[in-house]
Every structure is written in C-alpha cells, then in structure tokens.
N, C-alpha and C positions, 0 to 999 in steps of 0.2 A: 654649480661652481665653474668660474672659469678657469679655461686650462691656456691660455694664451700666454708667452712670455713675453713677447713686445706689442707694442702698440702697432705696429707695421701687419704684423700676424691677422690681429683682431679685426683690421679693416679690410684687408683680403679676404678671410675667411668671411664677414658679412658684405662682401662686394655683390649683391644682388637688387632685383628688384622688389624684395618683399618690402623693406623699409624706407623712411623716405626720411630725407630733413626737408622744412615748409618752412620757406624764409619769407615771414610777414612783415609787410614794409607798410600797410596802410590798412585800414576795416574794409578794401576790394583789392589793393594789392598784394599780391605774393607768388613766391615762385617756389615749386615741387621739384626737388631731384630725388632720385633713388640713391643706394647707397651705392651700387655699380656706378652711376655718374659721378656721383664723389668721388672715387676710386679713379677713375675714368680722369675727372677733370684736374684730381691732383699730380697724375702721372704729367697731364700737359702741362702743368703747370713745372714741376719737378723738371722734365724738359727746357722748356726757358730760362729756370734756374742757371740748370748745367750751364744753357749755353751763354751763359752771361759769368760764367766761368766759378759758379760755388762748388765746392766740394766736401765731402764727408767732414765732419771738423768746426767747416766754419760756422759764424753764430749770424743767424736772420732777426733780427728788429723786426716787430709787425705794428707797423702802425698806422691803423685804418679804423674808420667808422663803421667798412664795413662788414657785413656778417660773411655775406657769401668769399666775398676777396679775403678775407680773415680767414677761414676757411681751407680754399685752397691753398693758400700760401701756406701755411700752416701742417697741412700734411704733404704739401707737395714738398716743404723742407724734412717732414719726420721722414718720408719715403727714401727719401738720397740720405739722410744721413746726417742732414744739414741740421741744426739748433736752433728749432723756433725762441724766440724772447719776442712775448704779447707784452705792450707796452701800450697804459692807455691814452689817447691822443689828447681827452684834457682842454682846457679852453685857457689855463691862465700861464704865465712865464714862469707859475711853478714845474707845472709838468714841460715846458722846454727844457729848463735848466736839466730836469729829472734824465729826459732823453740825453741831452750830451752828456748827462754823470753817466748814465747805463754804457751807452759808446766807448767811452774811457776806458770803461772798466774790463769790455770783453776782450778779448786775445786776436780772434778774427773776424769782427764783424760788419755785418753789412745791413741797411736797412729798405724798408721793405715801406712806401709809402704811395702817395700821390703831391702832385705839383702843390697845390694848395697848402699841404703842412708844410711840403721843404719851403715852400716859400715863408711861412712862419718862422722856420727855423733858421732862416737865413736873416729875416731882418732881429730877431733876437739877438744871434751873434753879431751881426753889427751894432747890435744900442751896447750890448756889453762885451766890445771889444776881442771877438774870438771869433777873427777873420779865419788863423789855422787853423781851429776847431771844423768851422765850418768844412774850410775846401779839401778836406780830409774826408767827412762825411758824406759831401756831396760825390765826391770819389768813389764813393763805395753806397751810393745809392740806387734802388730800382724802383724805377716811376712804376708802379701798378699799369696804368696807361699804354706805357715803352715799352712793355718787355716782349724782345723776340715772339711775330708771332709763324715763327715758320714751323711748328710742329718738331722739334727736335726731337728723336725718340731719345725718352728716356731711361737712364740707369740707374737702377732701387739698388738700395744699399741695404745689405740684410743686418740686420743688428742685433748684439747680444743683449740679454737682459740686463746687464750690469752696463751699457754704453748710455751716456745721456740722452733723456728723452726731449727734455725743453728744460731752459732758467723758468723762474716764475721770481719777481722782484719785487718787493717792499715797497709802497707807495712812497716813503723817504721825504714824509711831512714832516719828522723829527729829525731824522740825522739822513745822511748819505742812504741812497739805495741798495740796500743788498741784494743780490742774487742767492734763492732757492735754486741748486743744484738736483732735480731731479729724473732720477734712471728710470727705463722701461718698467724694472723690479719694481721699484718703491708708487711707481702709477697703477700696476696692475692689480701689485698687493690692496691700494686701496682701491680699486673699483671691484675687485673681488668682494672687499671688506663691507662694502656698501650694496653688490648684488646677492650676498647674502641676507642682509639684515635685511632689504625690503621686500625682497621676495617678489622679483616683478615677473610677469606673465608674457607672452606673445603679442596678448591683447594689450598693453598697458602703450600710452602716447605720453610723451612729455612736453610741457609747454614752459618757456624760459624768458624774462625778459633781461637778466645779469650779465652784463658783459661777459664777453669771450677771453677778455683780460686779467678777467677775477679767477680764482680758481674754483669758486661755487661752477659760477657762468660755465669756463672749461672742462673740469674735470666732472663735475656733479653734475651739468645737463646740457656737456656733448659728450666727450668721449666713454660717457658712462654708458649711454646711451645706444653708441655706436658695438662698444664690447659686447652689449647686453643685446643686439640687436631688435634695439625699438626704434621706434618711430618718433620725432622729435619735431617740434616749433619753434621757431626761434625769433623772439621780437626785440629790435634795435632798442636801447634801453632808452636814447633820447625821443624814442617814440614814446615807451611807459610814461618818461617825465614827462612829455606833454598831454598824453592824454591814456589816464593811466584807467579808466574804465575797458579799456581794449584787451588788457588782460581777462578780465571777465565774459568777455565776450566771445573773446579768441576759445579761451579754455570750452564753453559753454558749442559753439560751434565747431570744434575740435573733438570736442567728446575727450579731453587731455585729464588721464589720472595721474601724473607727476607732476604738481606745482612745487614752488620753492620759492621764500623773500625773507630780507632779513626784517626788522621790526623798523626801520623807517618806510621801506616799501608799503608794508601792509596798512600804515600811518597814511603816508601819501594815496593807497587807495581808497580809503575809507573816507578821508577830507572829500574828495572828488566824488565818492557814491552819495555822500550827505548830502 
C-alpha cells in the first residue's frame, strides 16, 4: 500500500538509482535516467522556472512532442508548486483553437513550448484575427530552447494533499474544453487503487507508447510507476503510429510486464504484424 500524500513525496522518496525511465526515440535510440536524475533534472528545471519568475499558483501549459522535455517540465512545475496542464500538440487548427480556449480559461497561466508551435500559433491567430490573443500568450511564453540556463538554485514547494496536483482537459471535439481539477489526494488515491489491484513486484518493467497528455499515458504508465517504484519505457506515440511493430520489439527486448492500449492501438498493431 502506499502511504505517500503527494506526488512531490513519492518522487523524493524514489529519487535513486534503482529505477530508471528509458526514453526510446528509435529501434537504437534511446536514453536511460535513473529516477535520482529525474529528481535531479526536475529541481533544474523547477530553477529556470523560478527564475523566469512562476510561482506556487500559477498554471504551466505543456506543450511538446517531447517525452524527456514533457517530463521535466512537468515535475519541475509539480515540485514548486507550479500547475502542470499537458495539452496535446496536435497537427490540425483544432487543437490550436483548443490551446487558446485552455489559455483563456486559466487564472495564471503560462506556457511551456518551442519556437516551432508558437510559430503555429502565431500564424493561426493571425488567419482568425486574434492578434490580442496572441501577444498575451507570447507574453507569458517559455521557449523549451530559452530558458535560463544559469543553474538557479531551486525552491520546492511542499504541498498539501488537498492542493492541486495538475488540470487534465477534455479534448473539446464536442463543446469547449473543460478542465479536470485534480489534488495530490484524488491522484494518489488512484495510484494506490491501481497498485493494489495489480499487485506489482520489484521486478516488474513498464513499457508505454500513450501520450503523456492522456491520463492512461500519465497517470497509469508514469507516475504510476514512479510511486510504485518501477522501472518504466516510454515510446513517442508518433513513433507507435509509424511504426507500430516497435512496440513488440521494445517490450520483447525490455523484458517489460506492464503493457497497456486501448482497442484501436492493438488494431493498428496487428494491421502492421499481418
């Protein structure tokens, strides 16, 4: 059972080198951290924040392809205090519009990208007219790229279990985006809820290709993982879509007992093993 109240707790307490996240980018790429350098890399990270002036409260946009940058940012906001919102990056002017609805809607926020999407999101609000939109956003923008790299020591914000942990948003193909509001409590109760029923080992390895945006992706195979102190993989999911035998492969050379896909995944791999 775990006994952790926040998510801040649970990554400290596994900040070592037994476990590792293994960010696969190719069938020879990939890169090994321990979960001490996650810890490690989020505090630096958590640093640049500050010093680009967030604070306990404010809300972080994460919008990026990638895992490892997704990642730190991610807990380098849970650490300070700061409110991750994973927002998925998307290809079409749905998911822009999507981004400035989420924008709108937060109190303090700021996001968290590279040059390449602001640039998206810059010419979208010029075809539909929402120049203020913009230079608001770009105002409260951090280039992945930019940010301070002078080592700012950082200040971890200890938090209660009742203080928000991250938004998690409605894709808002139907109506407007909502925001899922949820606390340290309501994450830990279900990672608890889920490290009871599967009953995982020491030994057990998880291998993922669902976005970090999804809450399967997030909650069920990272920070599940991270609580649970396993060892986890993590494949770019436009790598699965192109070549979705890698999952097979991955797992098989992984030795990985935690898979997970919802039923078009397991469709798309099968078309491709046929």
């Amino acid at each position: 059972m775990l006994t952790y109240q926040t998510l801040n707790e649970a990554l400290l307490d596994n900040a070592s080198d037994q476990r590792t996240v293994t960010y696969i980018e190719g069938r020879d790429t990939e890169q090994v951290i321990t979960y001490r350098q996650l810890h490690e890399q989020a505090l630096q990270m958590l640093g640049r924040l500050q010093a680009m002036g967030l604070q306990p409260g404010d809300e972080l946009i994460i919008l990026t392809r990638s895992n490892p940058d997704f990642i730190d940012a991610f807990w380098g906001a849970v650490l300070g205090g700061i409110v991750p919102v994973p927002v998925a990056v998307g290809i079409s002017d749905e998911h822009r519009s999507k981004l400035y609805k989420i924008f709108n809607k937060l109190e303090r926020p700021y996001l968290f990208t590279d040059a390449e999407n602001l640039a998206r999101l810059k010419k979208f609000a010029e075809v539909h007219g929402m120049a203020a939109d913009y230079a608001f956003l770009e105002q409260h923008t951090l280039l992945q790229d930019e940010l301070d790299d002078s080592h700012t020591a950082a200040q971890p914000h200890a938090p209660q279990s009742e203080d928000v942990a991250f938004i998690q948003f409605s894709s808002g193909s139907t109506s407007d985006p909502k925001g899922v509001v949820l606390t340290h409590r309501n994450i830990l109760t279900n990672l608890n809820a889920i490290a009871e029923g599967a009953g995982y080992t020491d030994t057990d390895i998880s291998l993922s290709w669902m976005p970090l945006t999804h809450d399967m992706g997030l909650i069920g195979f990272h920070l599940n993982m991270v609580a649970c102190n396993m060892s986890q993989c993590l494949i770019p999911t436009d790598l699965f879509s192109r070549r979705p035998l890698i999952w097979w492969q991955k797992a098989s050379e992984k030795k990985a007992t935690v898979l997970c896909s919802p039923n078009f995944g397991y469709k798309h791999f099968l078309k491709a093993l046929g």
